[in-house]
C-alpha positions, 0 to 999 in steps of 0.5 A: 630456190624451190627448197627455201619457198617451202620452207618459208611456207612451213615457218609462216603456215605453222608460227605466224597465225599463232602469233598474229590471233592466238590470244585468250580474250573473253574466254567463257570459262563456263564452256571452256576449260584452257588447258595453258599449263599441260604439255600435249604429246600425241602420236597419230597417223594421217594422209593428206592429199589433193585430188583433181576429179574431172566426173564422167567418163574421166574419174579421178586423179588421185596422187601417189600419197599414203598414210603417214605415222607421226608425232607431235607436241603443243604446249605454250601455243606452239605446235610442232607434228612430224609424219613420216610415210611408213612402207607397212602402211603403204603397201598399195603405193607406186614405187619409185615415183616422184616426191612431193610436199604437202603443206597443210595448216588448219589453226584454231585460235579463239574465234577464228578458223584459219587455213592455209595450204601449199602443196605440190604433188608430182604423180597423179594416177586414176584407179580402175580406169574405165572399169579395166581393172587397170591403173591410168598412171601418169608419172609427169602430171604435177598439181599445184595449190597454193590458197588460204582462208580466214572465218570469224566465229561470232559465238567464239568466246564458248567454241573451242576447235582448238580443243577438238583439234589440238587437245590443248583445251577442253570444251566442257558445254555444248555450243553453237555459232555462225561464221564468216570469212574469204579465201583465196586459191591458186591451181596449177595443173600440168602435164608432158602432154594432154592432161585428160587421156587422149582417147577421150578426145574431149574438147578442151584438153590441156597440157598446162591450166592456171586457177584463181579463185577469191571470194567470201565464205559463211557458214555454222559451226557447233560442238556437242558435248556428249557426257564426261570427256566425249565430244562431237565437233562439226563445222560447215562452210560454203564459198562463191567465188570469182573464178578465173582460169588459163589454159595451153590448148591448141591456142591459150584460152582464158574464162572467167566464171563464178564457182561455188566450193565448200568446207567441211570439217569433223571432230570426235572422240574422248578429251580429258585431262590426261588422256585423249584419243580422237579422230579428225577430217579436213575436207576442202572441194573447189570447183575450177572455172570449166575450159569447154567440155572440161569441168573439174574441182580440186578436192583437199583432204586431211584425216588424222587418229590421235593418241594423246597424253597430257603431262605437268612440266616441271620449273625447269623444263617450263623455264627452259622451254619458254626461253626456246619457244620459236614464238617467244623468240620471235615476239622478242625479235619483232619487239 
């Protein structure tokens, strides 16, 4: 059941936005250059992660992740990028620990922003604990977040992050706009047995807390072009939202609390019409509604350096991908 919820998850997180908001309308041509008729081809390495902080005296626990090595396609709106952890680049990571799923989705359809996460890690570890020098391992700790979020960039028709993310556009003036949207969060945290170290004794300890969150977003987004090709793309957001947390104590105990977050997100490097060869960062902190002396937040992270290469294909590739591409198919089924 478990393997079909993920894939479920990865079908919509990667086609269903695409299809439902990626529509060029009122495009500014004069700040934006689409790029519909090139093929990009990118390899990159990447980490992904979501760290529980809980501050002092506690630190962080960070999971068991890496760097990744990957590759990737976007051509005809459809993007598909496959990342594999690779031991040479991982060489600090724990052995024989166990898996988990990271599903990201950060899509950039002209004038919206849109997240969507789902992940399940299942290891956490805090680095140097209490200044030992020691790793704090806890191989039984599973974290799960699942959330989504949706802005609208009022100035969107001269914007492009699709641009700085995916390459498959190219922004040719600076801009700037305003953004508004709401998201939505869900956190499990869980452990075999007290979650915080027991030799802090620190009131409010679990063994298992559930985290709701809902609430609206605002924030600005800008795009400095920086000469031929060179592109500096920035976008800041802040949320208040109604949190709501359940917590297995020695009794269950549940608190309701407003808890402020906030999104972050940075793009740079070089984009022309053959080549581009950039860098990208993804960051998403989440406070959690506190239990007693515990306060906490979820902080998400995606970076990622690419290579990429864009090509012409030829009549028979275009023709034979278009009647392959997942989203044609799908529009003709939803028909």
């Amino acid at each position: 059941m478990r393997q079909i919820c993920c894939l479920l998850l990865l079908l919509f997180f990667t086609q269903i936005p695409n299809i439902l908001f990626a529509q060029i309308r009122g495009l500014d041509t004069a700040y934006i250059e689409p790029q519909s008729e090139k093929m990009i081809l990118r390899t990159y390495v990447s980490k992904k992660y979501t760290a529980i902080n809980y501050g002092d005296p506690v630190g962080v626990y960070e999971p068991n992740s890496g760097l990744n090595l990957g590759v990737g396609v976007t051509y005809q709106k459809f993007t598909l990028n496959m990342a594999f952890p690779v031991s040479f680049l991982n060489q600090d990571r724990q052995e024989d620990w166990p898996k988990f799923l990271d599903l990201q989705a950060h899509i950039y359809p002209q004038s919206w922003v849109i997240d969507l996460f789902g992940q399940f890690y299942n290891g956490y570890l805090i680095k140097d604990y209490r200044g030992s020098g020691e790793d704090y391992l806890r191989r039984d700790i599973k974290v799960v977040k699942l959330g989504v979020g949706a802005s609208y960039i009022f100035n969107g028709e001269k914007i492009s992050l699709e641009a700085a993310f995916h390459q498959s556009a190219i922004q040719k003036k600076s801009a700037f706009s305003t953004m508004a949207g709401f998201e939505v969060y869900r956190v499990r945290i869980s452990g075999d047995s007290l979650v915080i170290p027991q030799d802090l004794a620190i009131p409010g300890n679990y063994t298992r807390a559930d985290f709701y969150q809902v609430g609206p977003s605002g924030g600005v987004v800008g795009t400095l072009v920086l000469g031929k090709g060179f592109f500096l793309t920035g976008a800041a957001s802040a949320n208040v939202g109604l949190g709501f947390s359940k917590a297995d104590q020695d009794k269950e105990t549940t608190k309701f609390e407003v808890t402020p977050g906030y999104f972050l997100r940075g793009f740079a490097g070089y984009n022309g019409n053959r080549f581009s060869i950039n860098g990208s960062y993804v960051y998403k902190h989440l406070d959690l509604a506190k239990q007693q002396d515990v306060t906490h937040s979820a902080n998400t992270g995606n970076y990622r350096i690419n290579l990429v290469y864009k090509i012409s294909p030829g009549p028979k590739l275009v023709k034979t991908y278009t009647k392959l591409n997942p989203l044609n198919i799908l529009r003709r089924l939803l028909e």
